[in-house]
N, C-alpha and C positions, 0 to 999 in steps of 0.2 A: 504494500500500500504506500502510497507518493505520501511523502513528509506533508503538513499539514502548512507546513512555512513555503514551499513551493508556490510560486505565483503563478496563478491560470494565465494564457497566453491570450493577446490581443486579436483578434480579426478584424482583417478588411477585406471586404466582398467589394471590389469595382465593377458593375456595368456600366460596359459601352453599349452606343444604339444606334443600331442598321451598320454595323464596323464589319466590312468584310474581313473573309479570307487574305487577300492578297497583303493589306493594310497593317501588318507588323514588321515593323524595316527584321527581325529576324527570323524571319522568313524565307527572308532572302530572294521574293516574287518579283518586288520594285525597286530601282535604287532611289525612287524619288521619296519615295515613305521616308520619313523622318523622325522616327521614336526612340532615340538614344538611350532616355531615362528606361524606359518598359523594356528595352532590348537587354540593357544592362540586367536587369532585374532576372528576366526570363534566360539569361544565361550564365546567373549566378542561383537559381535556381531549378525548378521545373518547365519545361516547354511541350506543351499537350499539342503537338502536330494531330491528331484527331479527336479535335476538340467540337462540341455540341452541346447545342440549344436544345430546350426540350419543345421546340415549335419554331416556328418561320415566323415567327406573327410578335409585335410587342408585349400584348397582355397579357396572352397566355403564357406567356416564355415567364414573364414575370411572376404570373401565378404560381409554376413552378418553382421557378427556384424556390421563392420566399415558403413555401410547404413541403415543398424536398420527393415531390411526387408528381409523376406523370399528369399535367392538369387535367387530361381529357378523363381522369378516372373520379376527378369529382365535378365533371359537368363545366367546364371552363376551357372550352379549344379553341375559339377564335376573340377578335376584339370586345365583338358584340353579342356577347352572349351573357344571359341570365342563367347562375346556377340559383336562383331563389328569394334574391335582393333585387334587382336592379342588371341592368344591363352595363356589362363591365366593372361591376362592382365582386371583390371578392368575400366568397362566404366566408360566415362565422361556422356554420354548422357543413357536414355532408348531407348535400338533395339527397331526395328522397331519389330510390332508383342504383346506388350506390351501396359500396359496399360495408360503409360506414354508416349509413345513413340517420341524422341524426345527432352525430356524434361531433364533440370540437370539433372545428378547424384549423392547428393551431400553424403560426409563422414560426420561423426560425428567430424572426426579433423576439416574440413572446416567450418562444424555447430557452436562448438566452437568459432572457431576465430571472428567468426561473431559476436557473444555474449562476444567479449571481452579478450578472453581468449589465453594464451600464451600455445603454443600446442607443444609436445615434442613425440617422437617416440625411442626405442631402442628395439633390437633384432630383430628377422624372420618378414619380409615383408609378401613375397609370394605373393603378387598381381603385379609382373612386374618385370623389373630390378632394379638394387638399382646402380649398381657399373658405370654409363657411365654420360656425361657431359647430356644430357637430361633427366632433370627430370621430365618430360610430366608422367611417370608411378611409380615411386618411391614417399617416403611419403615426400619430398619437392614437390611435385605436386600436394599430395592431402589434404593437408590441414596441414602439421606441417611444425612448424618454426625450430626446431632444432631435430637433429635423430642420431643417430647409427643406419646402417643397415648392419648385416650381422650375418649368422648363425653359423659361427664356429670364428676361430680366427680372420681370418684377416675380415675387412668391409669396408662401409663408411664410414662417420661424417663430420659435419658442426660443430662439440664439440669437446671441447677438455675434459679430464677427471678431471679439473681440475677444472671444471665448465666456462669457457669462450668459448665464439663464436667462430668460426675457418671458414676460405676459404673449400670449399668442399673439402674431398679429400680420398684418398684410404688409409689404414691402417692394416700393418699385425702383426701377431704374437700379443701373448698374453704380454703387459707389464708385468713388474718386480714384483711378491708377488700376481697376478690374478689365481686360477689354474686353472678356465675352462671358456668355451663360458657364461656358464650359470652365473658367478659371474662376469664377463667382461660385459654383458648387465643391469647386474644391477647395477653395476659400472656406466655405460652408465646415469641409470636413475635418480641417487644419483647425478651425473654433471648438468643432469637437474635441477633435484631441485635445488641445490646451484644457477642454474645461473637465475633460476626465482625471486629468492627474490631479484635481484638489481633493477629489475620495479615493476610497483604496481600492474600490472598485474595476476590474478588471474593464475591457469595451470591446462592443461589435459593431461598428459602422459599416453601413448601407450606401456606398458612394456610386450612388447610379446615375453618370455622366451621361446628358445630350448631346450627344455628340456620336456619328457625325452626321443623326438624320438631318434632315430639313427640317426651318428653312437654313439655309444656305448660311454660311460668315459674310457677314457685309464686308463691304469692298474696303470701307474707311477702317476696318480693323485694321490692329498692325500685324495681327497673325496675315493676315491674308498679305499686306503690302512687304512685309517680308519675308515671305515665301517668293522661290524663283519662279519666272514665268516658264511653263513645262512645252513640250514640243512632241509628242507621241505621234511616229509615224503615220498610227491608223486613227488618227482623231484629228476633226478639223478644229477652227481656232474654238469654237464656242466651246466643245468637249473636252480642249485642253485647260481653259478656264474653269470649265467645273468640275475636271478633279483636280485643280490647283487650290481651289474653293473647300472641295473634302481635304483635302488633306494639311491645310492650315489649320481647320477645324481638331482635326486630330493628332496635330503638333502640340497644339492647347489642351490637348487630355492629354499628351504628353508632359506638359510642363505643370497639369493641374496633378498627376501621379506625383511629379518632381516637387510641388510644394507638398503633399502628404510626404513625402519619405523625412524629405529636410524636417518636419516637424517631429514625426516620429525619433531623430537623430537627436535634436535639442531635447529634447527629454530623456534620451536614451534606453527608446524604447523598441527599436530595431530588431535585437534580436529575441525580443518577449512578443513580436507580432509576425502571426501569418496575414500574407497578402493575396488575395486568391485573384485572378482579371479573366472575365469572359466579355463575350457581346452578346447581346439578348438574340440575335439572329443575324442573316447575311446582308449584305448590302442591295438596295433593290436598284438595279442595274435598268430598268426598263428596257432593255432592250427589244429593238425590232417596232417599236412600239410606232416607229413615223417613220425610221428608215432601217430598212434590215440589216442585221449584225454589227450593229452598236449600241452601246447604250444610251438613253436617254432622246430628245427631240428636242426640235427647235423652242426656245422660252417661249412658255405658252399653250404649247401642246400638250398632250398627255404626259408622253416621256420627257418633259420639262422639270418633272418632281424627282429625276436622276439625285443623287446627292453627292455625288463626286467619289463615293469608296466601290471598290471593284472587289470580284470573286474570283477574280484568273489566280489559280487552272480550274478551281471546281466549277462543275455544270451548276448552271441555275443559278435563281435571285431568291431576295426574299419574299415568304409565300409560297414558292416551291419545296418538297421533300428531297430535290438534289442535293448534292454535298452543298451549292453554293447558299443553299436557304440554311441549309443547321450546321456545316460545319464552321465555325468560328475561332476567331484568335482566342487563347489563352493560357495562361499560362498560373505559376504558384511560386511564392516565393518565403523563404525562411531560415532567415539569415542562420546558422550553427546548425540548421535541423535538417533543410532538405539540401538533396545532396547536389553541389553547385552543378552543371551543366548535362543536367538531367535532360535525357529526352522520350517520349513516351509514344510511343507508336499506335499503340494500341487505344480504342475508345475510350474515350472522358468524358462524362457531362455536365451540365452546369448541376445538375440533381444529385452527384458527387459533389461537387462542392459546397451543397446545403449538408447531406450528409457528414463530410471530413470538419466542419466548422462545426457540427452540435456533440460530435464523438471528440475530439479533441480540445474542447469546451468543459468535456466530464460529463456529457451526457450518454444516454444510451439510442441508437439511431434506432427508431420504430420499425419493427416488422412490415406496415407500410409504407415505408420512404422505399423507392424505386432507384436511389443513389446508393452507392459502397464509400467506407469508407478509403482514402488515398495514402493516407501517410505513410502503413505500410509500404508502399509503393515509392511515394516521395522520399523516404527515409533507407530503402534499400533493401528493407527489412527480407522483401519480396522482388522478382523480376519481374513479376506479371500480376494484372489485377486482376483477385478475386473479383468477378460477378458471378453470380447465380442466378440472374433472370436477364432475360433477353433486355432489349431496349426498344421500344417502339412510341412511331408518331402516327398521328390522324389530325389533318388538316384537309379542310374543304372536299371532300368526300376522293383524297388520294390517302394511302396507307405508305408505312413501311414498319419493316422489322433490321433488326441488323443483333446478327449474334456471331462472335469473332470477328471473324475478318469478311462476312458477308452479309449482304443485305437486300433482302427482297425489297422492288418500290410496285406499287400498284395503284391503278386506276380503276373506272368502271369498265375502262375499253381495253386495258391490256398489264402484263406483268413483265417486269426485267430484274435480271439476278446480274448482282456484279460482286467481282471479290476486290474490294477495297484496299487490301494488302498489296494488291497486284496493279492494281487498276483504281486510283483516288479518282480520277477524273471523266471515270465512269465512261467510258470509251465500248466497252464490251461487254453486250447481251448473252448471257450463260445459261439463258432459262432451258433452253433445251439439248446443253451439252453437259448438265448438273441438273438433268430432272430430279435424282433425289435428293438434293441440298433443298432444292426449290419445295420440294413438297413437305418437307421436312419444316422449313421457314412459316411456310404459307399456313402449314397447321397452329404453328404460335399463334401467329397472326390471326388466323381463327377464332380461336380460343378466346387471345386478348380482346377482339374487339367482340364478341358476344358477350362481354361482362361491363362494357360499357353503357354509361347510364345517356340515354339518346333524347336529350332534353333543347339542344340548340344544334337544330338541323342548319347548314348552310344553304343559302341558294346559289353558291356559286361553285365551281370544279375548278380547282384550282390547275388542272391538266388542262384546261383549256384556257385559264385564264393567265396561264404561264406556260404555255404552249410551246415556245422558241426553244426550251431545252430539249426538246424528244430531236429535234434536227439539227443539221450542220447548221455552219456558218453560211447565207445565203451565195452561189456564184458570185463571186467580184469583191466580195469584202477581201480588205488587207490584212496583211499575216500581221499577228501581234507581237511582235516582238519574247514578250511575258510568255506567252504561251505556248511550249516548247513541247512537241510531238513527231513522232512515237515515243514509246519510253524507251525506246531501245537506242534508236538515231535521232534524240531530238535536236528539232528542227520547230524555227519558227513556222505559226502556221494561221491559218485562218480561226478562231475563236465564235463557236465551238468546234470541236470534231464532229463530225456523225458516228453515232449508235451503232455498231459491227455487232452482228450476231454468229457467233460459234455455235456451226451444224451438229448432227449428233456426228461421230464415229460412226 
């Protein structure tokens, strides 16, 4: 049994939003990515090269993590859906329909507190309101003691930036030397820390950075005016501007990480804090959407809501069940404990990271949290992560499953098997060269979704409403540079590939 004088370890949970794949300079996708501080981090720590969201979608993704369970199993799979409150509101209780039903709801903030711990919130909620005198659906209701809520300038807080407590109240505009939402939230989580060391109280901050959806970084930032103007072979000037746009954006969660660490270091509280960093889901690339095999459209158009972060090499946007809708940046960091330039190959989801923060907190992770816990893993203890249950999504009436290194994705109008170990970027149809892998998946898949509680039907199909991934790159589009095919010989090429299916034997 751990000494009683041991001090419980600190957590940080950073979400990013709409942060693609491509979008972590160690990655090594782009040279124009610029995240020095996060690259550091992630290569003195853990780097989850398959790394997931548990949804393509903001809310849901959210729902998850903050329950540490697949959301669609208590009735919460898209933006707008009612599990029993309110539309986009998240329950207290499991709908009826479910497997709990009835029963708490509980957060990982609320988890926390139980255990001790002094629980903190800044940036994008997205699970209810934040700005009215009830906090029945905001994060003073669901388990933190002190927050910043709001996505662009102005917000809420019970904080002042100064690190002391405040009366709830509404707050606009950006104070004096802040220049965007995104270094204003991390400002937010730097007050936190300061104002956690006046008790002896251990902390779990919630720093769920805006960034790098839309809207866009205004032009008069200095993020944006000091960033170089970029030149992408296969991008005309508009689309070079708007991922010059994204990714200033995300230089500023770069530097918004860099004021949390620097703070964590003045206190000397570095190596008593885990850092965990995912993105809630992919980058919505719009592509095709006004001209085929690019992303985004002329300002104005549909695909004008592009936000400048990209998913090359993985297929698909956000919304999609391709790698580019759930697999995401992330990464783990912990100074003496995980072991510096760790790399993990193998699946991670953000629902482990709910997990490994309430087990390494001193709790005990619920028989249904659908996350494991990682430290093992982080720590060496092990070369491989234990899971004992598959991982599956449901979004907009497309499925998948993925157990190992393989993963059935399905529609209403067809199914594709790929092995992820071999093949990330989903190049190669195996459904009928691994009929029994396939039939093997497909029965989980089964199974899981006949236990689902079918409360917020979609009207939309996301296989049609994100259609451009089942096909190449249209005739004429230009090779990307990034995206580098076959795996054997690569070679610059047109983004995406087409879909190849391996005959039987």
């Amino acid at each position: 049994m751990a000494s009683a004088s041991v001090k419980k370890p600190n957590f940080i949970l950073i979400y990013t939003d709409d942060h693609g794949y491509t979008d972590l300079g160690v990655l090594g996708v782009d040279k124009h990515v610029d995240t020095p501080i996060m690259d550091k981090l992630a290569r003195g720590g853990a780097l989850m090269k398959a790394g997931y969201s548990s949804a393509p979608q903001c809310v849901p993704s959210r729902a998850g993590l903050m329950i540490g369970r697949i959301q669609n199993e208590f009735a919460f799979p898209h933006n707008q859906c009612d599990a029993g409150e309110g539309k986009g509101l998240l329950p207290r209780a499991y709908p009826k329909g479910t497997d709990m039903a009835g029963q708490p709801l509980s957060t990982i903030a609320e988890r926390m507190k139980k255990l001790g711990y002094l629980t903190g919130f800044s940036g994008k909620w997205h699970l209810g309101p934040t700005n009215g005198n009830n906090p029945k659906h905001d994060p003073r209701g669901r388990g933190f003691d002190y927050f910043w809520a709001g996505t662009m300038d102005s917000g809420s807080s019970n904080l002042t930036l100064d690190g002391k407590p405040a009366e709830h109240q509404n707050r606009k505009g950006l104070p004096k030397g802040v220049a965007n939402r995104v270094i204003l939230q991390g400002k937010y989580g730097e007050s936190f820390i300061e104002y956690s060391q006046i008790g002896k109280k251990p902390f779990f901050l919630y720093l769920s950075l805006y960034g790098p959806h839309i809207p866009l970084i205004k032009k008069s930032d200095p993020y944006y005016k000091n960033f170089p103007e970029l030149d992408y072979p296969h991008y005309d000037d508009w689309r070079d501007d708007r991922r010059r746009m994204g990714l200033a954006l995300i230089k500023s969660i770069d530097d918004a990480v860099g004021g949390v660490m620097a703070k964590l270091r003045a206190h000397g509280l570095e190596e008593n804090t885990m850092i965990l960093f995912a993105s809630d889901n992919g980058a919505p690339s719009k592509m095709g959407r006004e001209e085929p095999g690019l992303p985004g459209g002329a300002p104005g158009t549909k695909g004008g809501v592009w936000n400048g972060s990209n998913n090359v090499p993985m297929r698909g946007e956000k919304g999609s069940l391709f790698e580019g809708g759930i697999r995401v940046p992330m990464f783990a960091y912990w100074k003496s404990k995980i072991i510096p330039g760790t790399v993990i190959e193998e699946m991670v989801t953000t629902l482990d990271l709910t997990a490994t923060t309430l087990k390494a907190g001193g709790g005990t992770i619920p028989d249904e949290f659908d996350g494991v816990d990682l430290l093992p893993r982080l720590t060496g203890g092990v070369t491989q992560i234990a899971r004992p249950k598959p991982m599956f999504w449901e979004f907009w009436h497309t499925q998948v499953v993925r157990i190992g290194d393989w993963k059935l994705w399905r529609s209403s109008k067809q199914e594709l098997l790929f092995n992820l170990a071999k093949d990330p970027y989903e190049l190669t149809n195996r459904m009928q060269s691994e009929a029994k892998i396939a039939e093997r998946l497909r029965k989980k898949l089964d199974q899981w979704s006949a236990t689902l509680p079918r409360l917020n039907h979609s009207d939309r199909d996301a296989s049609e409403v994100f259609a451009w991934p089942l096909s190449g790159a249209p005739k004429g589009t230009k090779p990307d540079p990034r995206y580098l095919v076959p795996y054997a010989d690569p070679k610059s090429a047109p983004y995406p590939a087409p879909i190849t299916r391996v005959p039987v034997n």
